[in-house]
C-alpha positions in Angstrom: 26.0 36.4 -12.1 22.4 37.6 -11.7 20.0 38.9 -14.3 21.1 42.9 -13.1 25.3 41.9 -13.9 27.3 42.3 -16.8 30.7 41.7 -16.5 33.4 43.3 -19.1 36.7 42.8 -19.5 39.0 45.1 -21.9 42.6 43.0 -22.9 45.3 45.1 -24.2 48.3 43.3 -25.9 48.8 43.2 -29.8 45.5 43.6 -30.6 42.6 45.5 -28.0 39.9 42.9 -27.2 37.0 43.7 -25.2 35.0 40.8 -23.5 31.5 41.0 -22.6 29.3 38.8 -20.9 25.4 39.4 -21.3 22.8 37.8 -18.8 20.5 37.1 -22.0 23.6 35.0 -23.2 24.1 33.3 -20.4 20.7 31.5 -20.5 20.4 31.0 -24.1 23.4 28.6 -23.6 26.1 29.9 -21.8 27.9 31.8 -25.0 30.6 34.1 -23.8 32.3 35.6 -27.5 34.9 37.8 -27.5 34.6 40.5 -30.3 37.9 41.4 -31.9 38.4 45.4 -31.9 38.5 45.4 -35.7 34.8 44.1 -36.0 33.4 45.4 -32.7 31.4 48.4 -33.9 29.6 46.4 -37.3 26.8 44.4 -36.6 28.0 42.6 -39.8 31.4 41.5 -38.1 29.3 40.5 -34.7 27.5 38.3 -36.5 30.2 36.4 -38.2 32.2 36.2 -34.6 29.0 34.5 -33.3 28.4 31.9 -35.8 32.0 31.2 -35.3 31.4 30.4 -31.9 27.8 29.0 -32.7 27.1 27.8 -36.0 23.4 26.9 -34.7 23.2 30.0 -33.4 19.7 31.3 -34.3 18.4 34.4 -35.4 16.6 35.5 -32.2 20.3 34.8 -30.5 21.7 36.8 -32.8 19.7 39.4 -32.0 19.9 39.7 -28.6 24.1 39.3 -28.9 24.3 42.0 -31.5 21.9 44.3 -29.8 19.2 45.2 -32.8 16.3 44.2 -34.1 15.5 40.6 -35.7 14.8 42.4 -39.3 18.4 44.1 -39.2 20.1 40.6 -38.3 18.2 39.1 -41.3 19.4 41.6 -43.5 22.8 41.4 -42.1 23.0 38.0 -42.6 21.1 38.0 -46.3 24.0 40.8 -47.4 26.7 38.5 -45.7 25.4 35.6 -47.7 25.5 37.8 -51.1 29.1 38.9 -50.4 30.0 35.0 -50.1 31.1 35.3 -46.5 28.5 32.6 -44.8 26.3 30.1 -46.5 24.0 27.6 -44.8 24.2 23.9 -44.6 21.5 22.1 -44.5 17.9 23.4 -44.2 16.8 26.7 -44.0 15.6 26.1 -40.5 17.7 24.5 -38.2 20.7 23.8 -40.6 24.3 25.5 -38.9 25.8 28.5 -40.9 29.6 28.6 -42.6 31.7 31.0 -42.4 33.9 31.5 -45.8 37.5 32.6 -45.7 
């Protein structure tokens, strides 16, 4: 796939899942992540799919998988962290995130 491609893919069975592959993905590590329907239109609900697939996944990633700004992923993630749905392991730079559930 060049730089120009995307490729998506919509799955319909028991649940709708839509499947997009980004080029900016691609080269940050190869990180395809499916989205389920039921999260696919929250940026809070992104983000937790992503550090399910990428608990290193860093804040810069984030942002270019989600599709906003750094700021809004870093409030995202602070609220997320407030609400007891992630936590961090480790340091706060370079330790993997938790999902909690």
């Amino acid at each position: 796939m060049n730089e120009a491609e995307t490729c998506a893919e919509l799955i319909e069975s028991d649940i709708f899942r839509f499947i997009l592959a980004l080029p900016a993905l691609e080269q940050a590590g190869e990180m395809l992540v499916e989205v389920p329907a039921e999260t696919s239109g929250k940026t809070s609900g992104k983000i937790v799919v992503a550090i399910r697939k990428n608990p290193s996944i860093t804040i810069p990633e984030l942002s270019r998988f989600v599709g906003v700004t750094e700021r809004s992923i870093e409030r995202n993630l602070q609220k997320l962290q407030e609400n007891g749905r992630i936590r961090r392991v480790g340091p706060a730079k370079g330790g993997p995130w938790v999902v909690i559930e």
